[in-house]
C-alpha positions in Angstrom: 104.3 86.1 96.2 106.5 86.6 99.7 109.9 87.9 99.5 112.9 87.7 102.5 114.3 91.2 103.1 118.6 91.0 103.1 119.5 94.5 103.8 119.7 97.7 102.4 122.1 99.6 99.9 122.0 103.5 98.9 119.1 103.6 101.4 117.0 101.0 99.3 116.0 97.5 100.8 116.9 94.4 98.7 115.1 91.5 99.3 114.9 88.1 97.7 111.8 86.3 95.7 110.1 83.4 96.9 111.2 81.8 93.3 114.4 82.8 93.8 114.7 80.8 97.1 112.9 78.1 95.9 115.3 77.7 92.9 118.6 77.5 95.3 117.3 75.2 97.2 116.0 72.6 95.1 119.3 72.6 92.8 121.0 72.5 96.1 118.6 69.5 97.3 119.2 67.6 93.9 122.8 68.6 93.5 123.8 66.6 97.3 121.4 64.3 96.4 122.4 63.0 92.7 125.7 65.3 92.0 127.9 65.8 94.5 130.5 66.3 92.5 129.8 69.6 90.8 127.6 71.0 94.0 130.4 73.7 94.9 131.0 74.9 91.0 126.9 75.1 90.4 126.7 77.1 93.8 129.7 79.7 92.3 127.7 79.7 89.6 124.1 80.3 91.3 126.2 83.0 93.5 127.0 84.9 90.5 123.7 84.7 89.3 122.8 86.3 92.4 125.3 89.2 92.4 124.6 89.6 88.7 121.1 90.8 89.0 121.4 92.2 92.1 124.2 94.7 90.4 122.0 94.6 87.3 119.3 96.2 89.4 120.8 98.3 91.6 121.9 99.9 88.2 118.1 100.1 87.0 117.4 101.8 90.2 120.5 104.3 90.8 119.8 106.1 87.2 115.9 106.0 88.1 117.2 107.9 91.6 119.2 110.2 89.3 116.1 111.1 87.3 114.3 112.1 90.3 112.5 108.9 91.4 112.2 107.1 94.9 113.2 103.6 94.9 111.8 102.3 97.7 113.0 98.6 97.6 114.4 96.0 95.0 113.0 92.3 94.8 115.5 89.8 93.1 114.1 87.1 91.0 116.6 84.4 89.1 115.9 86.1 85.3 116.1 89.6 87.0 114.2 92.3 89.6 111.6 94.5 90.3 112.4 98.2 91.5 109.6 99.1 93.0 109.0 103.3 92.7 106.9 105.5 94.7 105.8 106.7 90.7 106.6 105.7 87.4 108.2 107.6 84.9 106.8 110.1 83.2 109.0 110.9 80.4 109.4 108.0 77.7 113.0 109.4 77.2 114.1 108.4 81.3 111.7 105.2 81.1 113.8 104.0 78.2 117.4 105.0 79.9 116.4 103.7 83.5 115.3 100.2 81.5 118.5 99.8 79.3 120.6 100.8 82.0 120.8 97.1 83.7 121.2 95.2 80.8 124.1 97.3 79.6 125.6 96.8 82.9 125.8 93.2 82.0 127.0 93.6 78.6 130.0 95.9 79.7 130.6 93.4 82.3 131.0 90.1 79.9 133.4 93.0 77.7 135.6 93.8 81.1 135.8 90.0 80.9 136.7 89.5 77.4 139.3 92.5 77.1 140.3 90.9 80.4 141.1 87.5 79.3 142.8 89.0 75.7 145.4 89.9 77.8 145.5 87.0 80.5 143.5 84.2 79.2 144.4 81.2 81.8 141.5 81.2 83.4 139.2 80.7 80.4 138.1 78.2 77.6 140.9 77.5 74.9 138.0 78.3 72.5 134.2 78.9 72.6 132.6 75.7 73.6 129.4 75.4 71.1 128.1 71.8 72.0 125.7 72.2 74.8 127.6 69.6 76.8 131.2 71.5 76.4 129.3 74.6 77.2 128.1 73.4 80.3 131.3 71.7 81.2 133.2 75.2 80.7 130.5 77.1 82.9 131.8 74.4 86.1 135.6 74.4 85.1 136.0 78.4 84.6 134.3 80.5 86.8 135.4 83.4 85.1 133.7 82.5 82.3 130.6 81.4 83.9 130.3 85.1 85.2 130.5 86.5 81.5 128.3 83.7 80.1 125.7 84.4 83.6 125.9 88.2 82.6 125.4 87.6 78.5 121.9 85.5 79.4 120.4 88.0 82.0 121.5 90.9 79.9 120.3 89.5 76.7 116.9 87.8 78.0 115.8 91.0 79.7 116.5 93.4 76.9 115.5 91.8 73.7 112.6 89.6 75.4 109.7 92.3 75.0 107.8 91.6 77.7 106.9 93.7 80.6 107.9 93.7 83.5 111.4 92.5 81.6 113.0 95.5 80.0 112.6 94.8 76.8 108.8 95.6 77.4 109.6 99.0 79.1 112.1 99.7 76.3 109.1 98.7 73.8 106.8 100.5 76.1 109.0 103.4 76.1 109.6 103.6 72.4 105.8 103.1 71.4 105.0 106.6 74.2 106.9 108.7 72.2 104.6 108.9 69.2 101.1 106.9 71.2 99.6 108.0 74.4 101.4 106.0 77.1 98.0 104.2 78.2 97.8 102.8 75.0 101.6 102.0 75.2 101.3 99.9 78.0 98.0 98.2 77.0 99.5 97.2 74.0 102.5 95.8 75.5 101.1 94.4 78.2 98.6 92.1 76.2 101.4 91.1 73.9 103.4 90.1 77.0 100.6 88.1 78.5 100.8 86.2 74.8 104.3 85.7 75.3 104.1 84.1 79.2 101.4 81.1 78.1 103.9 80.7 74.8 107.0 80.6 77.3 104.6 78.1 80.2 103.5 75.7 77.3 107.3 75.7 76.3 108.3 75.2 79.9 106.0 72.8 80.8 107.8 70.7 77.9 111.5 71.7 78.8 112.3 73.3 81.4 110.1 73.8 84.6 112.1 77.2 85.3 111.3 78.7 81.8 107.4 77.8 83.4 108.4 79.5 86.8 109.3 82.5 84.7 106.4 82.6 82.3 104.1 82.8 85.5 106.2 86.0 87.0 105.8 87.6 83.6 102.2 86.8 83.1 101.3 88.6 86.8 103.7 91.5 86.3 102.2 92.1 82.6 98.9 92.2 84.4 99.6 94.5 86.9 101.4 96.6 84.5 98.1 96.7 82.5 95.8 97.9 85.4 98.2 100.6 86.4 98.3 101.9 82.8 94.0 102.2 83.2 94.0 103.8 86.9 96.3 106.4 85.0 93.7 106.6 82.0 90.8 106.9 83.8 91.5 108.8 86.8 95.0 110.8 85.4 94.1 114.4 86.4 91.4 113.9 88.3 91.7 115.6 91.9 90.7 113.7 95.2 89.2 117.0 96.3 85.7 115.2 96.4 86.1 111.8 97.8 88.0 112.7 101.1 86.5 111.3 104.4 86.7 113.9 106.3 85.2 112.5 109.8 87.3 109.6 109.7 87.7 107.4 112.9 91.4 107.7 113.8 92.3 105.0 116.3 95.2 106.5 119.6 98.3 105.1 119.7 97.9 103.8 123.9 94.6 101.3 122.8 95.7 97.7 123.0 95.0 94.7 120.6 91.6 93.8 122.3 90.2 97.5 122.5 90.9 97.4 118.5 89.8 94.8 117.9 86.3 95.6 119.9 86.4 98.7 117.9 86.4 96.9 114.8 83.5 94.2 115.9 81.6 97.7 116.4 82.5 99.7 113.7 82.1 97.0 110.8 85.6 97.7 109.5 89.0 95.9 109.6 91.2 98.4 109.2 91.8 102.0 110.9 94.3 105.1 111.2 96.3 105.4 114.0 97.7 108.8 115.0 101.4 108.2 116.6 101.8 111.9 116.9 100.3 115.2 115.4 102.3 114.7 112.3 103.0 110.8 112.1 100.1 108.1 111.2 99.8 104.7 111.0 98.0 102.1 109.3 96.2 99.0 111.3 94.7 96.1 110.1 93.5 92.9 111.7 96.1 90.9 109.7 98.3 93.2 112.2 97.3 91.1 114.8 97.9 87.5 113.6 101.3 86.6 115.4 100.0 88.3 118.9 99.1 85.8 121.5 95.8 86.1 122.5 97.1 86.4 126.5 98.6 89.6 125.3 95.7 91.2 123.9 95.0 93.5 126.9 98.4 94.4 127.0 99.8 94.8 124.6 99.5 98.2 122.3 98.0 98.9 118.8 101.2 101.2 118.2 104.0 99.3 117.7 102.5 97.4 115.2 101.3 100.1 112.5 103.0 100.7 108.8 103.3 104.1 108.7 101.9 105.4 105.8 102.6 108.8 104.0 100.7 112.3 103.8 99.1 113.4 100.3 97.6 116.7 99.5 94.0 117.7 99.1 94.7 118.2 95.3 96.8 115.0 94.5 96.2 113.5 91.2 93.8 110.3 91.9 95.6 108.0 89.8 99.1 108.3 91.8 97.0 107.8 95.3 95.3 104.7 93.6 99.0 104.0 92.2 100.5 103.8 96.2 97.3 101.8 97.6 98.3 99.1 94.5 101.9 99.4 95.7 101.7 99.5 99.4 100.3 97.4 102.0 97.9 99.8 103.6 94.1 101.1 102.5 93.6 104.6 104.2 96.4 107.7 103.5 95.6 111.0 105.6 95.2 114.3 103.5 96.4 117.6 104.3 95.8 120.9 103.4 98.2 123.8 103.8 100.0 121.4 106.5 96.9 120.3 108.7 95.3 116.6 108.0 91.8 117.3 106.8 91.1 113.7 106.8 91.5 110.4 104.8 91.0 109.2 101.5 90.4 105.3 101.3 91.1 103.0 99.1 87.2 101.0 98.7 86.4 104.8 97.6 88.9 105.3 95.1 88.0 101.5 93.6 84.5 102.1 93.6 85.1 105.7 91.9 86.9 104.1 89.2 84.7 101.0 88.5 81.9 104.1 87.9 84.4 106.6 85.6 85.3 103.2 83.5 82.1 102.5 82.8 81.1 105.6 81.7 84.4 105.9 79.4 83.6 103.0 77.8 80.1 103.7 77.5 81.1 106.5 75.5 82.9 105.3 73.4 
């Protein structure tokens, strides 16, 4: 699903889920609507739910910086976020530290509270409210303890819920790697977590429409989880040596929308290379063209509106290339070789080349 971009912190973009979106503004819609009354206290609280899992990870991603990994963005969803990584971790041992690194956050933030309020306790609950109704009427009257109770949820529902992509399934994940092969780590987790979204939908469906919301988020990350896990079984090791293009049709930066277009009609293809410079590419597609008006095709050029996309080497390890074109929105990546592009591999290759080596692997088997 779409996310909205927000900025950028430590050089990593933040933006916001759909479902996240969704959520503020329906509670916002049927706060003004039926409760006016308690619309500014549920909007402090949906505001620290916000900052709480951006903080949470922004934590998740700053220790998986520290271990050497590129964060290249973090997507915010109400139970939590997605860092997403140019690679994943290879060691079980930094896996498991990046993963209980934002849930700690949270639990050393509800103790800052309580060691806070041990020595100044105005601005909190006479006494633990255990009734769900005096529960929820302490989370609108203190707002100091609707951060600690915010931060004891998301903290506690990522870590002991072990289900990918929540961290209790890459903690699981993490701790099952260092005596299985990862692969089988992940598959194992990953079908277990698929279990665990249709138990969490049915109960949704029943309860609570956002426990459904989340169910669906975990049932899609836990799938994609499980398909990365087999690209890195089946072509881990395997050099792209063999399946480069290396007469590739690279598009110039000076041809306009209609000349690509024209280009495409003749080549069969929607998608091309563009070379920006001798050392900078850029990936085209046809959905590249969707918001130009068609007066402007004749004007207006192809290179403005590339991604860019990234070099890899002649003898890069197939499953991390498969690994970006599952991450990134782009199907060709040019290949180099001692410094000079040799050509391109693409990504209806690499598919097709592991449909064949899965086959054969479970053929054998």
């Amino acid at each position: 699903m779409a996310s909205l971009r927000v900025g950028k912190v430590f050089g990593i973009g933040v933006e916001l889920h759909i479902t996240f979106i969704i959520l503020i503004l329906l509670i916002a819609l049927a706060l003004a609507f039926f409760d006016s009354n308690n619309f500014f206290p549920i909007m402090i609280l949906l505001f620290f739910l916000f900052l709480s899992v951006f903080l949470h990870e922004l934590t998740h991603s700053l220790v998986a910086v520290s271990k050497g990994i590129k964060v290249r963005k973090i997507v915010l969803l109400p139970i939590g976020g997605i860092a997403f990584t140019e690679e994943m971790p290879k060691n079980p041992r930094d896996e498991f530290l990046i993963s209980v690194a934002g849930p700690l956050f949270n639990f050393l933030v509800v103790l800052a509270i309580i060691l806070v309020v041990f020595f100044v306790p105005f601005f909190f609950p006479p006494s633990f409210p255990f009734t769900q109704e005096a529960l929820e009427q302490a989370v609108l009257s203190y707002p100091l303890f609707a951060l600690m109770y915010v931060n004891l949820i998301l903290g506690a529902f990522n870590l002991f819920l072990p289900a990918l992509p929540l961290d209790g399934g890459r903690v699981l994940r993490s701790l099952l790697s260092m005596i299985i092969p990862p692969s089988k780590a992940t598959s194992f987790v990953s079908k277990t977590s698929m279990i665990i979204a249709v138990i969490l939908f049915v109960l949704g469906l029943f309860y609570n429409i956002v426990l459904a919301i989340i169910a669906v988020f975990i049932y899609f990350g836990a799938s994609s989880e499980g398909q990365v896990s087999a690209v890195r079984e089946v072509l881990g090791g395997k050099s792209i040596r063999n399946l480069i293009n290396r007469k590739p049709l690279i598009l110039e930066a000076d041809l306009t929308v209609g000349e690509t277009l024209e280009e495409m009609e003749k080549e069969g293809r929607t998608s091309f290379l563009v070379e920006l410079s001798k050392r900078r590419y850029g990936f085209i597609s046809v959905e590249s063209f969707k918001d130009i008006p068609k007066n402007k095709w004749k004007t207006e050029k192809i290179s403005s509106l590339t991604t860019r996309v990234p070099f890899v080497s002649v003898d890069s390890d197939a499953a991390e290339v498969m690994t970006k074109f599952m991450t990134k929105n782009f199907s060709i990546i040019p290949v180099t070789e001692r410094g000079e592009v040799i050509g391109v591999i693409e990504e209806e290759k690499l598919v097709k080349t592991f449909k064949l080596l899965k086959l054969e692997k479970e053929a054998s088997r």
